[in-house]
C-alpha positions in Angstrom: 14.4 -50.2 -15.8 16.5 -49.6 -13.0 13.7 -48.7 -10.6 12.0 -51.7 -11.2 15.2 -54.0 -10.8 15.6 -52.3 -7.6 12.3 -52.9 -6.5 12.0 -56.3 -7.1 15.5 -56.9 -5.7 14.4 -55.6 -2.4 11.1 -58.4 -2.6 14.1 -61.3 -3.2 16.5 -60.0 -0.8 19.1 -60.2 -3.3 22.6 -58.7 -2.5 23.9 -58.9 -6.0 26.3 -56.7 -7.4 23.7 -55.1 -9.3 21.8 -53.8 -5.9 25.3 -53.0 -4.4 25.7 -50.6 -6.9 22.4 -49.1 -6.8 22.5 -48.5 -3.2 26.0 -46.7 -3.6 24.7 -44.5 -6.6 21.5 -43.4 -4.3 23.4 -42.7 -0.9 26.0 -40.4 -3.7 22.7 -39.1 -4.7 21.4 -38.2 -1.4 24.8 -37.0 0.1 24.9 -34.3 -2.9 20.8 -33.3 -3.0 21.7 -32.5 1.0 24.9 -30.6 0.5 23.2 -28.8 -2.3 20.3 -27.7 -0.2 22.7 -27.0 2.8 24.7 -24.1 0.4 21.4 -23.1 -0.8 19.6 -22.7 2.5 23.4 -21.0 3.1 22.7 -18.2 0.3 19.1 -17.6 0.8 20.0 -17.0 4.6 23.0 -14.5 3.5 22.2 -12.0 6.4 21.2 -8.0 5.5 23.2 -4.8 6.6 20.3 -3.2 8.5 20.4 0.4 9.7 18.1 1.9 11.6 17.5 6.2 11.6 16.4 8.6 13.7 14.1 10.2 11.6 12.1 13.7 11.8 8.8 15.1 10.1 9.3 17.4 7.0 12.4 16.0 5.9 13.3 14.6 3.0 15.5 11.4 3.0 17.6 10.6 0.0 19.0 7.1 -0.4 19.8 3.9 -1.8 18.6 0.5 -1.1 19.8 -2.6 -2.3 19.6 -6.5 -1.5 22.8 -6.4 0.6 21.1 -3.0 3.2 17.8 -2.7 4.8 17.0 0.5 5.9 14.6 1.2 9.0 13.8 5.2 9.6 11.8 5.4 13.1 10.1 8.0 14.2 7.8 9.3 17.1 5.0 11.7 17.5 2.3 12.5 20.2 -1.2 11.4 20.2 -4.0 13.1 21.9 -7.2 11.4 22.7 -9.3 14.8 21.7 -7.2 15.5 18.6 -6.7 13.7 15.4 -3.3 14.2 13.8 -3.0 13.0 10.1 0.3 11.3 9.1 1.3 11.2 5.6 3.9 8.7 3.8 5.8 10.2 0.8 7.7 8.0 -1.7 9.7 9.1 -5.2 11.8 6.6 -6.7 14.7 8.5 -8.5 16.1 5.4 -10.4 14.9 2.1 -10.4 16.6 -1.3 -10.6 15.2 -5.1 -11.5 13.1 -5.1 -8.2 10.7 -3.3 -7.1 11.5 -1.5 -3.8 9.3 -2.2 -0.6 8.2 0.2 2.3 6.5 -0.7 5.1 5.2 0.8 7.8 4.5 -0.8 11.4 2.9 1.1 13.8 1.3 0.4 17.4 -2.3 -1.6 16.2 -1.6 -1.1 12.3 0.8 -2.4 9.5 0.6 -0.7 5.7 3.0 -2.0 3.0 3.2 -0.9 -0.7 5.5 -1.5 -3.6 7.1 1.1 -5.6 6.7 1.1 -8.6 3.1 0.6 -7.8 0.5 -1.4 -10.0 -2.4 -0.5 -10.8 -4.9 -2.6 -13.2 -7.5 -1.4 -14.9 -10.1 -3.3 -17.4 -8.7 -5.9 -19.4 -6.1 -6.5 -16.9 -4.3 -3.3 -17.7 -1.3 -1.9 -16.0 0.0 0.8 -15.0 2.6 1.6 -12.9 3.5 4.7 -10.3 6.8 5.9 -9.2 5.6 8.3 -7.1 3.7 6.9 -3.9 1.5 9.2 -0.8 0.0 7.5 1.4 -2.1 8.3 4.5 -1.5 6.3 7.6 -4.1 4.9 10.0 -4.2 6.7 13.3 -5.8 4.1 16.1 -7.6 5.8 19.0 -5.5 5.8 22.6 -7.5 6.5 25.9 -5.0 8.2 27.1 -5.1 12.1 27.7 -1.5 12.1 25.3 1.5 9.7 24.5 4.2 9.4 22.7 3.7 6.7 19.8 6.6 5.1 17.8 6.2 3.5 13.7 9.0 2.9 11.9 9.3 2.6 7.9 11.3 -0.3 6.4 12.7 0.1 3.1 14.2 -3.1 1.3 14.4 -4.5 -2.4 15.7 -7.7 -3.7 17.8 -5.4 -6.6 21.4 -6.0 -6.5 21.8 -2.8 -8.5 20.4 -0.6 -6.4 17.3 1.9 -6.2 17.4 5.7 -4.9 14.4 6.8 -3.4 13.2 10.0 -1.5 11.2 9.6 1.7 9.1 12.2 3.7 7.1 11.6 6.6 5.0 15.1 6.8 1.6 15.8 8.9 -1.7 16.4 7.2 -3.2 19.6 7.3 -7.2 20.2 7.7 -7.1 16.4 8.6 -10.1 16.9 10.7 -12.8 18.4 8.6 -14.7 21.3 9.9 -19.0 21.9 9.1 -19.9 24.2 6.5 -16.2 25.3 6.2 -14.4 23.9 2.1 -10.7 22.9 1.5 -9.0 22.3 -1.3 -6.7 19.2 -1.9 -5.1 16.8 -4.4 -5.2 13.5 -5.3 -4.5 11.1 -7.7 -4.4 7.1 -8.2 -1.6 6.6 -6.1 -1.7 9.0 -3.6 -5.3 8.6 -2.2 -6.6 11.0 0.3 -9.1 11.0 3.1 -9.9 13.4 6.2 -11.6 13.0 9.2 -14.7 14.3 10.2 -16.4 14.6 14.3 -20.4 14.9 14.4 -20.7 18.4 16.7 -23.2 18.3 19.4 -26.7 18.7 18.2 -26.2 17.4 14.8 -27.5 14.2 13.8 -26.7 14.2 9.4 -24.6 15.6 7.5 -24.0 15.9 4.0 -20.5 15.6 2.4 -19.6 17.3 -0.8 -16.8 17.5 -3.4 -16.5 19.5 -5.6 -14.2 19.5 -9.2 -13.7 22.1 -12.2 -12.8 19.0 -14.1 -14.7 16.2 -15.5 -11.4 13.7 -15.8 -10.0 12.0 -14.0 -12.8 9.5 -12.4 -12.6 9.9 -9.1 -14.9 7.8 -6.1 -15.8 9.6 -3.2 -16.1 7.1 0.0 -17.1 7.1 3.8 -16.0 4.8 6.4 -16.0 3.7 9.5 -13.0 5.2 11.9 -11.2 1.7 11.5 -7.7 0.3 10.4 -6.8 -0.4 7.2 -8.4 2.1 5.6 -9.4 1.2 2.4 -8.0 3.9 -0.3 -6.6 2.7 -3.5 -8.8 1.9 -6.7 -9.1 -1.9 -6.2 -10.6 -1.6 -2.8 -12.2 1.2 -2.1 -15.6 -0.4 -2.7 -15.1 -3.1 0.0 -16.9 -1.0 2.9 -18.4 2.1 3.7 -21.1 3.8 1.5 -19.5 5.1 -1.9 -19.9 6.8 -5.4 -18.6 7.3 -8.4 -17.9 11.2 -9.7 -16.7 13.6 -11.7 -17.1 17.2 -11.3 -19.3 16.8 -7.8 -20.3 14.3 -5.8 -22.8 14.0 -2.6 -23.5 11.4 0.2 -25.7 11.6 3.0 -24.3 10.7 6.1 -26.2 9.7 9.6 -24.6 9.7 13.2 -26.8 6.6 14.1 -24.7 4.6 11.7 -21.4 5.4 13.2 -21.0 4.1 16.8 -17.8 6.4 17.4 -19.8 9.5 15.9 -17.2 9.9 13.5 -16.2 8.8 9.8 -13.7 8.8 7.3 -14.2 11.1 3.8 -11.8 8.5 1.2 -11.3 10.5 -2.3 -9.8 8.5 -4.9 -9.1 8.9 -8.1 -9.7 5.8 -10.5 -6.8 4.4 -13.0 -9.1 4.7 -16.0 -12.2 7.2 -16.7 -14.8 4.4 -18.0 -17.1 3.9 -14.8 -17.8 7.4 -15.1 -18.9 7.4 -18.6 -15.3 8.2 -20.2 -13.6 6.6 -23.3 -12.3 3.7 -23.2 -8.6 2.5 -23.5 -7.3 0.5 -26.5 -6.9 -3.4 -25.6 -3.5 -4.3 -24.5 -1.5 -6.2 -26.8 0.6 -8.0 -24.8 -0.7 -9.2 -21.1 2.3 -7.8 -19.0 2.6 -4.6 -21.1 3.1 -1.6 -18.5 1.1 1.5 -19.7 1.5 5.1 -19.2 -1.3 6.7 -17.0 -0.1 10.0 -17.9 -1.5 13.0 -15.8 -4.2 11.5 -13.6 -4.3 13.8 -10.5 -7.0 16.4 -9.3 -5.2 19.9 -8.2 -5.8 22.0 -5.9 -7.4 24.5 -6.7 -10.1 22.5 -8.6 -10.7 19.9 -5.7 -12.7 20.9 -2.6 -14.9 19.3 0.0 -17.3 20.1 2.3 -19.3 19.1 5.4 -22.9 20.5 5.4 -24.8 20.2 8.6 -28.8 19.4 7.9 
């Protein structure tokens, strides 16, 4: 009613009492919706405590993040334009608060972020969550003969309580794979792995191989193009490339004519659930945001191997 007396009061210009009054109760209105968003716009803009580390390969950083600190580790290795160096990104949250906890790493031509705990669905819309993160970082090519490259690793939550992590920034061993010659690695659904191989002169296919002792976990066996982002989790890792499922072995045929850079990318991951390769499947969740125990999901060493064979 008093939207309508106001609106036809401005038709009449009337300058009752009545419109008086509304006029005075709006510009009280709109002098407390702006004060209100001013102290809002005041909170959300709270700045951060942010401190930034020198930080160093093989080491193991333990600390705590909350939503007053951001912490930025920065480190620096040397590329070579005839050598591939793998770099690998290690997170174990300790204790966890209402948040999740954020990392993310910027480097020269490539950006990867991930949550921890990490989510994984599965059929259904099925959760399951990881505490312990790996991932395996991008390297883009440089035409220089070496250089020194720079990426840093932000870590940041919006917990109040806190969350302690450990970090480790470690390189990859065996990173570029070698013809006719196996090694042994491990992987699970979130810590992905994938190795680079270099067609030698004279050979024009190859065939890549991996081998398991065990049936279970599904895992899916990929090759890529040498590009950034390199897809390697469970919900992408069928966006490009050529790929299978697999359980104890797996094969693909690979072609140097399909790879202008005469080099690819072996992606190994193991699936959150076993039913794309013929394994049981899980009960139906009863409620929709239920989180659910993956248990043991991860290939070990000494059962995991892969393989190059020249043809």
């Amino acid at each position: 009613m008093v939207l309508r007396s106001c609106w036809k009061s401005r038709h009449k210009n009337s300058s009752g009492p009545a419109l008086r009054w509304i006029r005075s109760g709006l510009a009280a209105l709109l002098w407390l919706c702006v004060t209100q968003f001013i102290c809002g716009s005041g909170a959300v803009g709270e700045t951060k405590n942010v401190v930034q580390k020198d930080a160093e390969f093989d080491v193991t950083y333990n600390d705590t993040v909350t939503s007053e600190n951001q912490t930025i580790y920065a480190f620096n290795h040397t590329v070579s334009r005839n050598k591939t160096e793998g770099v690998r990104v290690s997170v174990d949250v300790l204790s966890q608060g209402e948040s999740p906890t954020l990392f993310v790493v910027r480097q020269k031509q490539a950006v990867l972020s991930f949550q921890v705990p990490l989510i994984l669905r599965g059929l259904y819309q099925r959760k399951y969550p990881y505490n312990h993160v790996g991932r395996t970082l991008c390297q883009p090519p440089t035409r220089a003969a070496s250089e020194t490259q720079h990426f840093f690793v932000d870590v940041s939550t919006l917990s109040s309580l806190g969350t302690n992590y450990q970090l480790r920034v470690s390189r990859v061993e065996s990173f570029t794979l070698q013809t006719d010659k196996k090694f042994s690695f491990t992987a699970s659904p979130s810590q992905p792995q994938y190795f680079k191989y270099v067609f030698p002169d004279g050979v024009d296919t190859v065939i890549v191989k991996v081998n398991s002792d065990m049936n279970f976990p599904c895992s899916v066996m990929s090759v890529q193009d040498i590009q950034c982002p390199v897809y390697d989790l469970d919900n992408n890792v069928a966006f490009i490339g050529m790929y299978q499922t697999m359980t104890k072995k797996g094969a693909i045929t690979v072609q140097r004519k399909d790879f202008p850079s005469n080099s690819f990318y072996v992606v190994v991951v193991v699936k959150t659930e076993d039913e794309a390769c013929g394994g049981p499947l899980r009960f139906y969740p009863l409620r929709p945001d239920e989180l659910i125990d993956a248990g043991n999901r991860t290939k070990v060493p000494r059962c995991g191997s892969l393989t190059c064979y020249r043809l």
